[in-house]
ChimeraX commands (.cxc) that place a marker at each C-alpha (Angstrom):
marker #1 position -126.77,-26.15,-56.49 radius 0.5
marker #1 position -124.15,-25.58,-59.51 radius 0.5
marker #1 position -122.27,-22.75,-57.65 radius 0.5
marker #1 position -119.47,-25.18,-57.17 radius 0.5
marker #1 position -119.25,-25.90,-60.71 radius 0.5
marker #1 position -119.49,-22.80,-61.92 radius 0.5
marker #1 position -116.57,-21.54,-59.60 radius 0.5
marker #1 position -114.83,-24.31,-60.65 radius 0.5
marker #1 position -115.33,-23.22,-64.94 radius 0.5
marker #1 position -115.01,-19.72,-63.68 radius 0.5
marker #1 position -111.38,-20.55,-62.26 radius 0.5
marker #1 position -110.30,-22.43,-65.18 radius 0.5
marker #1 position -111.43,-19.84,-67.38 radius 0.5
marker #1 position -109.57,-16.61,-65.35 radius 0.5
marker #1 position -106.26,-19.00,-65.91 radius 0.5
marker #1 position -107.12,-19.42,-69.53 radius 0.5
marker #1 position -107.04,-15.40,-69.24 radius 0.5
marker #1 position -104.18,-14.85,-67.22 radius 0.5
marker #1 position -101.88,-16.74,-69.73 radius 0.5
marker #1 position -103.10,-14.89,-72.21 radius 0.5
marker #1 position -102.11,-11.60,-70.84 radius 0.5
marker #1 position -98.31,-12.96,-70.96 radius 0.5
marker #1 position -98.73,-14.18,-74.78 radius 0.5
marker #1 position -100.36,-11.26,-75.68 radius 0.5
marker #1 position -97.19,-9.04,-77.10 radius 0.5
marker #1 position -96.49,-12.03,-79.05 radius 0.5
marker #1 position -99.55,-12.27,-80.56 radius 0.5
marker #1 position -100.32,-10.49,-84.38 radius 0.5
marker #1 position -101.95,-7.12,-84.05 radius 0.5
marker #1 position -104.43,-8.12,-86.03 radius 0.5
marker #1 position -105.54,-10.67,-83.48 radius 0.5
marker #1 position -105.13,-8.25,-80.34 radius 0.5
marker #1 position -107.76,-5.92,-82.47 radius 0.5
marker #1 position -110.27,-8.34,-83.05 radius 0.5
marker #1 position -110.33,-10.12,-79.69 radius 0.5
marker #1 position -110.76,-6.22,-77.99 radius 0.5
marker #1 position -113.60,-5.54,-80.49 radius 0.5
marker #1 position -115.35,-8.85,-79.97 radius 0.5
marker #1 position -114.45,-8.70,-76.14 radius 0.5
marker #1 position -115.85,-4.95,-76.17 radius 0.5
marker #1 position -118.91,-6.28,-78.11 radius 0.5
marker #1 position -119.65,-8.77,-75.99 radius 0.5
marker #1 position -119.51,-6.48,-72.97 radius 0.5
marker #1 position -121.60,-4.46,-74.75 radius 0.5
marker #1 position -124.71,-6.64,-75.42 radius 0.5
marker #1 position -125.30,-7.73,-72.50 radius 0.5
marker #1 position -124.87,-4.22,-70.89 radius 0.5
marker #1 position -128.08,-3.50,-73.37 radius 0.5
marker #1 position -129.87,-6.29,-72.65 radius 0.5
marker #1 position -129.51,-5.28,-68.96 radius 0.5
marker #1 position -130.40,-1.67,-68.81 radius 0.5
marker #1 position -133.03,-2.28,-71.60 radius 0.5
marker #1 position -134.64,-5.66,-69.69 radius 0.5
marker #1 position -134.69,-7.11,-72.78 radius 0.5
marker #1 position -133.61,-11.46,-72.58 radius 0.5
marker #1 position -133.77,-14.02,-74.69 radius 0.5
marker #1 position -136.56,-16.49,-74.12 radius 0.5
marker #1 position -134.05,-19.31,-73.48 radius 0.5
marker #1 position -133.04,-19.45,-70.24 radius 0.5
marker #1 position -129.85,-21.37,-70.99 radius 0.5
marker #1 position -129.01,-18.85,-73.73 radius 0.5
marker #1 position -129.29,-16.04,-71.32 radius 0.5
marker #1 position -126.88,-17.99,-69.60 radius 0.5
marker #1 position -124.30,-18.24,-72.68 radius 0.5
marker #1 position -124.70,-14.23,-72.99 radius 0.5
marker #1 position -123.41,-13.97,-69.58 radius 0.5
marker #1 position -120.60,-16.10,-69.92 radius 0.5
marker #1 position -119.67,-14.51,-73.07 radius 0.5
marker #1 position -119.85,-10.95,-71.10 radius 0.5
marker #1 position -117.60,-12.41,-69.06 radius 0.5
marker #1 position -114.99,-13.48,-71.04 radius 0.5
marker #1 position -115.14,-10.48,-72.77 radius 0.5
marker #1 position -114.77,-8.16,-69.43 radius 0.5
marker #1 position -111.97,-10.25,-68.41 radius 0.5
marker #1 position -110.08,-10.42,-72.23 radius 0.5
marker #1 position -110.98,-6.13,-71.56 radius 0.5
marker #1 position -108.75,-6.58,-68.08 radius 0.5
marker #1 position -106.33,-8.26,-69.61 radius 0.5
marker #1 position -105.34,-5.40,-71.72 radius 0.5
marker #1 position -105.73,-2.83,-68.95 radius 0.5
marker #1 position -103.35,-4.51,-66.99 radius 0.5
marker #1 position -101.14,-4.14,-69.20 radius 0.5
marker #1 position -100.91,-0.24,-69.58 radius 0.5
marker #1 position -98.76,1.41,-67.44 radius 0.5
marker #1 position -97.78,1.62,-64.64 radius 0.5
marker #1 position -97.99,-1.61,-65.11 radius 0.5
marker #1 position -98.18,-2.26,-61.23 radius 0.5
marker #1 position -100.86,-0.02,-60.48 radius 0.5
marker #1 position -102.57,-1.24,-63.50 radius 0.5
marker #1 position -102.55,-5.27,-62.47 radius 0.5
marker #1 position -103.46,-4.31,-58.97 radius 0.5
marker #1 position -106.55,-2.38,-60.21 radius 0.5
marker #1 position -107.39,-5.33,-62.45 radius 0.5
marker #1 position -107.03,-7.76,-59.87 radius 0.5
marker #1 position -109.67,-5.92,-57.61 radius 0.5
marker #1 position -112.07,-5.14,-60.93 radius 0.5
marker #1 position -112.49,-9.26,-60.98 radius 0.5
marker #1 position -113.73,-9.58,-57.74 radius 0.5
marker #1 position -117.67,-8.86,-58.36 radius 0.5
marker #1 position -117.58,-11.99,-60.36 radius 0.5
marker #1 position -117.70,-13.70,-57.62 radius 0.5
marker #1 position -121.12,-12.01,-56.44 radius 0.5
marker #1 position -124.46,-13.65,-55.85 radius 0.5
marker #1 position -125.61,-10.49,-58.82 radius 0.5
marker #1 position -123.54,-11.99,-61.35 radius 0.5
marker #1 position -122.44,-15.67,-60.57 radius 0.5
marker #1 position -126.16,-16.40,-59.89 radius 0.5
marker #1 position -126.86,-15.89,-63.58 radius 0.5
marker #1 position -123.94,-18.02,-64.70 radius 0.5
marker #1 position -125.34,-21.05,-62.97 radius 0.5
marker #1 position -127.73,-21.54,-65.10 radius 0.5
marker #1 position -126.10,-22.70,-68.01 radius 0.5
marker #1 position -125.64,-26.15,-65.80 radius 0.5
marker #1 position -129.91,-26.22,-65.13 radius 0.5
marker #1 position -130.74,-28.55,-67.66 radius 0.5
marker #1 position -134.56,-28.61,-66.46 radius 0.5
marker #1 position -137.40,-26.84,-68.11 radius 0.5
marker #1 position -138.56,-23.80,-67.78 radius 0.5
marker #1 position -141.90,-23.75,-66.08 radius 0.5
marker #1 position -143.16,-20.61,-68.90 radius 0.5
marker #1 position -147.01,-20.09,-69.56 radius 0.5
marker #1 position -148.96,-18.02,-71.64 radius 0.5
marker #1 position -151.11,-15.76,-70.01 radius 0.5
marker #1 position -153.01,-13.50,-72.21 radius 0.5
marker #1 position -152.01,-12.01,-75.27 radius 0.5
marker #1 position -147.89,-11.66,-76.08 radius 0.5
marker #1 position -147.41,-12.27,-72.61 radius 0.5
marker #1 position -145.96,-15.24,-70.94 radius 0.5
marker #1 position -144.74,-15.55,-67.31 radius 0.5
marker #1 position -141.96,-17.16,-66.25 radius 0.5
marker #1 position -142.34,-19.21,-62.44 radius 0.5
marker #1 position -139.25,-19.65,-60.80 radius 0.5
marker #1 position -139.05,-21.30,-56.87 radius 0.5
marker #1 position -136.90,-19.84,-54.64 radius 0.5
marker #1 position -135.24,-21.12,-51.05 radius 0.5
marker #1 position -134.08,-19.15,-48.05 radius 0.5
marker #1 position -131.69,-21.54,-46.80 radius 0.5
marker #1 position -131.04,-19.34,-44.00 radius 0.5
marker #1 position -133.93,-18.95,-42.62 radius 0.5
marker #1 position -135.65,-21.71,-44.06 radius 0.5
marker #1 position -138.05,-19.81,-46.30 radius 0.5
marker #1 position -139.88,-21.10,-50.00 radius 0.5
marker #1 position -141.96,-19.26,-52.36 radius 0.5
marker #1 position -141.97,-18.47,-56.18 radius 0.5
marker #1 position -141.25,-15.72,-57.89 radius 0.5
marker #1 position -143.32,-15.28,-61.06 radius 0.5
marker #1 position -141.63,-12.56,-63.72 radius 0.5
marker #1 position -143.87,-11.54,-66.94 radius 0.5
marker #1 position -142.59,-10.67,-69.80 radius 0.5
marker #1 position -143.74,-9.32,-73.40 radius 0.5
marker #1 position -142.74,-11.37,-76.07 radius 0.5
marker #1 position -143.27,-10.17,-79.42 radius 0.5
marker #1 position -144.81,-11.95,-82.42 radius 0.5
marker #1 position -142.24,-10.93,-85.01 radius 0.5
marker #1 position -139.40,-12.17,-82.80 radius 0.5
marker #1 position -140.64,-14.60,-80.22 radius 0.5
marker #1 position -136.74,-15.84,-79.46 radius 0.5
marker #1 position -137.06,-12.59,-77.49 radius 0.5
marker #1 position -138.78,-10.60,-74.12 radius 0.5
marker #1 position -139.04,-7.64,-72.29 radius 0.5
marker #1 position -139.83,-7.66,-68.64 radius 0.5
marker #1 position -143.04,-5.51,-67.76 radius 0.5
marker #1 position -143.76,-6.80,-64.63 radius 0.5
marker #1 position -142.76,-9.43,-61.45 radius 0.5
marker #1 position -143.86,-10.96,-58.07 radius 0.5
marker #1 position -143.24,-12.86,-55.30 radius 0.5
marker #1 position -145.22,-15.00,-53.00 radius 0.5
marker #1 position -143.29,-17.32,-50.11 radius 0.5
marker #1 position -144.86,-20.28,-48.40 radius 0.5
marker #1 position -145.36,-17.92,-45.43 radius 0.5
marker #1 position -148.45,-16.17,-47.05 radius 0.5
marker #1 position -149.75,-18.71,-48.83 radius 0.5
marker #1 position -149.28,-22.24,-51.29 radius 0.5
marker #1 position -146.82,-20.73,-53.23 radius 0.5
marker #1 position -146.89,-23.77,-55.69 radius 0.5
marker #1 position -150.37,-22.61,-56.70 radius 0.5
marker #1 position -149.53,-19.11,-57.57 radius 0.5
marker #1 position -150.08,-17.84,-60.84 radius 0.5
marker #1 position -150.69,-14.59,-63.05 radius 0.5
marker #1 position -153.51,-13.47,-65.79 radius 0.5
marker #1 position -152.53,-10.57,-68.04 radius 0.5
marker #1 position -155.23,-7.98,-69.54 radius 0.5
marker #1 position -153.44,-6.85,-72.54 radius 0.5
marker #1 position -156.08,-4.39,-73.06 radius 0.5
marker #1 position -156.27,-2.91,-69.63 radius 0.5
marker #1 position -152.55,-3.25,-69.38 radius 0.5
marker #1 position -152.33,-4.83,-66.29 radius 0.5
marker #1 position -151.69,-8.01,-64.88 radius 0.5
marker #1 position -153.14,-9.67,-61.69 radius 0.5
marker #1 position -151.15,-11.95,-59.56 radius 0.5
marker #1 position -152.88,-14.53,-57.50 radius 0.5
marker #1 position -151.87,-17.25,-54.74 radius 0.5
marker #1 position -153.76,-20.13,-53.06 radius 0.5
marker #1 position -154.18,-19.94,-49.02 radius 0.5
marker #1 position -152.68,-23.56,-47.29 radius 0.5
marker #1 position -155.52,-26.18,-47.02 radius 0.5
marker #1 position -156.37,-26.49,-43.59 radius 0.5
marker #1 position -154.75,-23.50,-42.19 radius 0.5
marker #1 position -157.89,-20.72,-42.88 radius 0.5
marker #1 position -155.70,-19.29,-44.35 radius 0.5
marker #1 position -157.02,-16.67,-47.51 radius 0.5
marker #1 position -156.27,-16.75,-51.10 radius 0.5
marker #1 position -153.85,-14.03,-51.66 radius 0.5
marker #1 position -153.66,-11.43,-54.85 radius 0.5
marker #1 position -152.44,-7.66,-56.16 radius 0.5
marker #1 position -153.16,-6.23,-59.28 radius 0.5
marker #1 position -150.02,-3.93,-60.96 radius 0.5
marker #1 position -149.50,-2.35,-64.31 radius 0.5
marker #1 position -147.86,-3.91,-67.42 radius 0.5
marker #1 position -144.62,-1.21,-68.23 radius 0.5
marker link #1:1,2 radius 0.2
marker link #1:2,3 radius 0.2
marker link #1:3,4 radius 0.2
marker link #1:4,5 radius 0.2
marker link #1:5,6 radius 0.2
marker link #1:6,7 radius 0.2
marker link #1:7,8 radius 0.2
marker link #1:8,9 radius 0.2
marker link #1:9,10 radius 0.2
marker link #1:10,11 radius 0.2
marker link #1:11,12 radius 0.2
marker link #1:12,13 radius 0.2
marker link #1:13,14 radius 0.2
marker link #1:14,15 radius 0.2
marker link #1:15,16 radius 0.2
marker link #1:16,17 radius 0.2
marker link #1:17,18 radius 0.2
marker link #1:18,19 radius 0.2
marker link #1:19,20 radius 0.2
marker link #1:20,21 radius 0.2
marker link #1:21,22 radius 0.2
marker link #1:22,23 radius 0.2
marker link #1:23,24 radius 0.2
marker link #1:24,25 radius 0.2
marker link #1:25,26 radius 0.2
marker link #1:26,27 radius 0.2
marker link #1:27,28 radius 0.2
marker link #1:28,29 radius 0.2
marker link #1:29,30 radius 0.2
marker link #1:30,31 radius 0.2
marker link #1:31,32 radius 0.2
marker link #1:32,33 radius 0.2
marker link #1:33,34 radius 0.2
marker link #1:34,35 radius 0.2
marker link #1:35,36 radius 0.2
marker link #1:36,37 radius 0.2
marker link #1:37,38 radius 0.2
marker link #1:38,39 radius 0.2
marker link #1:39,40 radius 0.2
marker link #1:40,41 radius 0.2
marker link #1:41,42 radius 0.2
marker link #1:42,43 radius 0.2
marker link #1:43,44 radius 0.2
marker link #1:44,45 radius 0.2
marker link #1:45,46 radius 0.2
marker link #1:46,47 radius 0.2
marker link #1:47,48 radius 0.2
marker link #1:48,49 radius 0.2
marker link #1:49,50 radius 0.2
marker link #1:50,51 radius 0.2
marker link #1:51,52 radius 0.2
marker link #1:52,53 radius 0.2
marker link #1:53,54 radius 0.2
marker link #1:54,55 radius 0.2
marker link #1:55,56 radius 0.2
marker link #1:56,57 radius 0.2
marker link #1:57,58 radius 0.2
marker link #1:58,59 radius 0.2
marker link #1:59,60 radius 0.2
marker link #1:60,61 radius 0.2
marker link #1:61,62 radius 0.2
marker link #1:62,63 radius 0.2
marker link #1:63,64 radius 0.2
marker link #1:64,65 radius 0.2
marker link #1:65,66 radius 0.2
marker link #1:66,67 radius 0.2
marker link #1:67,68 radius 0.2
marker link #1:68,69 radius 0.2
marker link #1:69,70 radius 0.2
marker link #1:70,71 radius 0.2
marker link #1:71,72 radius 0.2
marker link #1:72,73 radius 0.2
marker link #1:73,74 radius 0.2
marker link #1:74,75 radius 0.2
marker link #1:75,76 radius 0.2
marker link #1:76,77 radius 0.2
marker link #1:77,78 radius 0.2
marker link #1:78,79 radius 0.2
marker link #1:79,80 radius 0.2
marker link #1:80,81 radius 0.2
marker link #1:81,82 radius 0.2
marker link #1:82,83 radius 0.2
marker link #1:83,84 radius 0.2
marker link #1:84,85 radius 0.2
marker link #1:85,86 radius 0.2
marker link #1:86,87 radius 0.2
marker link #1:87,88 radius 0.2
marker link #1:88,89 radius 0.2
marker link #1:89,90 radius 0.2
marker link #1:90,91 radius 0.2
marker link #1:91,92 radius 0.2
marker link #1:92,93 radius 0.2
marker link #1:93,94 radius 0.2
marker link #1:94,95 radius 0.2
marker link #1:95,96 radius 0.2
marker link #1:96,97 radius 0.2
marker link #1:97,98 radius 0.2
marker link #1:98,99 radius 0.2
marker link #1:99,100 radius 0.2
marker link #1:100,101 radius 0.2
marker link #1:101,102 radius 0.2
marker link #1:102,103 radius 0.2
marker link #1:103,104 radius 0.2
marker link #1:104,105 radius 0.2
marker link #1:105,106 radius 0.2
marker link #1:106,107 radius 0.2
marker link #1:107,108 radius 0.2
marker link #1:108,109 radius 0.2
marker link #1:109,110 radius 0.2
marker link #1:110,111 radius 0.2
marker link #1:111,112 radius 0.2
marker link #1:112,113 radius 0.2
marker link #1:113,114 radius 0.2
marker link #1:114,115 radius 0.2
marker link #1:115,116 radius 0.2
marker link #1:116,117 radius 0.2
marker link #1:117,118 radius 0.2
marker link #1:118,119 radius 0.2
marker link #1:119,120 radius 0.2
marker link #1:120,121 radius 0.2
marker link #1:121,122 radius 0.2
marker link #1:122,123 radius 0.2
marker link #1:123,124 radius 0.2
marker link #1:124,125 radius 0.2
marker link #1:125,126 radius 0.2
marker link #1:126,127 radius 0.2
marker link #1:127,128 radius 0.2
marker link #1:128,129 radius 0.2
marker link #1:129,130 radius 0.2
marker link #1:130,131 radius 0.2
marker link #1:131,132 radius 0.2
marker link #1:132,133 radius 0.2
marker link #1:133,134 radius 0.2
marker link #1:134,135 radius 0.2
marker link #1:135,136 radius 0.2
marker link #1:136,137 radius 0.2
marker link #1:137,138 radius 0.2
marker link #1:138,139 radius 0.2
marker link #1:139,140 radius 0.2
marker link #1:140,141 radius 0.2
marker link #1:141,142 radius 0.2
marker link #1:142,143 radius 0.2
marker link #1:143,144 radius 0.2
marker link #1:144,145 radius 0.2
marker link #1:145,146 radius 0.2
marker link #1:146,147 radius 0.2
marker link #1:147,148 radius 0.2
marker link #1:148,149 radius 0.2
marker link #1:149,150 radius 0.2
marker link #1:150,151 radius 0.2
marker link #1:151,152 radius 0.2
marker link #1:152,153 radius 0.2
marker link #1:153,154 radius 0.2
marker link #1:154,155 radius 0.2
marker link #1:155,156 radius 0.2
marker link #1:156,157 radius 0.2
marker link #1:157,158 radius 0.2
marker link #1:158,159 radius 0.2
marker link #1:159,160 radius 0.2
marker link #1:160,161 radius 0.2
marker link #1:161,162 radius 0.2
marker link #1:162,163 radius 0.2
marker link #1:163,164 radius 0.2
marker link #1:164,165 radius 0.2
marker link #1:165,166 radius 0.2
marker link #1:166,167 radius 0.2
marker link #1:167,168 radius 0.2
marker link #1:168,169 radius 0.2
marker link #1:169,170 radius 0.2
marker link #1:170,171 radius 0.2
marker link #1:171,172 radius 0.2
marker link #1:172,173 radius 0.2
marker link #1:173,174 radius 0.2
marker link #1:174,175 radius 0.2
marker link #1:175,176 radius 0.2
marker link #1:176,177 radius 0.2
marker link #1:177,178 radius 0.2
marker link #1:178,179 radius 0.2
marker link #1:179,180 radius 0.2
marker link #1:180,181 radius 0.2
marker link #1:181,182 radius 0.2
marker link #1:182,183 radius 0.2
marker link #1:183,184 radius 0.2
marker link #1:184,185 radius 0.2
marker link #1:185,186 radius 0.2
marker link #1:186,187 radius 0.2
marker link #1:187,188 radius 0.2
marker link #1:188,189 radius 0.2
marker link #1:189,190 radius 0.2
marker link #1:190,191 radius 0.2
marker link #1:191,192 radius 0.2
marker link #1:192,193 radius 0.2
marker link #1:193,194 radius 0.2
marker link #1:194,195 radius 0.2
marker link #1:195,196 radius 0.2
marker link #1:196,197 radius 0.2
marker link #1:197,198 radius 0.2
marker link #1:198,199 radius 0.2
marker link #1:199,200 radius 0.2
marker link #1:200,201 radius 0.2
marker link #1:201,202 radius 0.2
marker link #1:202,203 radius 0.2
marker link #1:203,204 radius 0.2
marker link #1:204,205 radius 0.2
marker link #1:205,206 radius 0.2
marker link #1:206,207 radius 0.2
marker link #1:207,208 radius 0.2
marker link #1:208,209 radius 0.2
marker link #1:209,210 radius 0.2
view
């Protein structure tokens, strides 16, 4: 829905780069340094936050982090391109900017637009759960994914993911689906309505909390 949008800030922002790569000899030393160690920092936290599956509880902040990584990778290009040879360099560059425009990373991106509320619950303990619907457009598919994460009491701007799953329309009322956590059995159970009127079964699976 705000892929458009996105493609369109995305754009504006890679020119916003590009003319900084030919003001960039002109610029004080000083300043080359510090936008390299802030670019290279921001790179850098939200590589962490990745591998580690650490987030921030805002959604919308997660979103800033990415956009920040992304300036930041493409401030890091910038300079590459510049090393020589200079023509091997900018061609490499060129190519390294092309997984921006993947599902994996523009996805994320979007969300800084989604100005709704996150549908988060509690669900036992320092756990909360995150529901998010989904929609095949393809094949015209719906469901929810439901993602739980661990949010600790001295820093509750913060959580880790321990667990996730997914239930489409195809199995059961997906808009009824929900998940209880057993904080002292470490495990959470995930559970999903069957349609009214179809016979169909309520659903569930029980999996660990990492």
């Amino acid at each position: 829905m705000y892929v458009p949008i996105t493609l369109g800030l995305l754009g504006l922002l890679t020119a916003a780069v590009f003319v900084l790569r030919f003001l960039w000899w002109r610029l004080p030393s000083w300043m080359r340094r510090l936008l390299l160690g802030c670019a290279a920092a921001m790179v850098a936290i939200r590589f962490v936050f990745l591998i580690s599956q650490w987030s921030m509880t805002s959604t919308r902040l997660n979103a800033l982090l990415c956009w920040t990584a992304v300036i930041g990778y493409e401030v890091l290009l910038v300079r590459f391109s510049l090393m020589r040879p200079r023509w091997l360099t900018t061609i490499s560059a060129a190519i390294l900017l092309l997984p921006l425009l993947g599902s994996t990373l523009l996805l994320p991106l979007t969300r800084v637009f989604d100005w709704s509320p996150a549908d988060i619950s509690a669900i036992g303990g320092n756990y909360i759960c995150e529901k998010s619907p989904w929609d095949t457009a393809a094949n015209g598919t719906k469901g929810v994914d439901l993602v739980v994460f661990y949010r600790p009491s001295f820093a509750p701007f913060l959580r880790h993911l321990v667990q996730r799953s997914s239930f489409g329309d195809d199995q059961c009322d997906s808009s009824t689906a929900f998940a209880i956590a057993d904080p002292i059995n470490k495990i959470v159970e995930f559970r999903c309505s069957g349609h009214l009127g179809k016979q169909q079964q309520d659903i569930g699976h029980t999996l660990p909390l990492r």
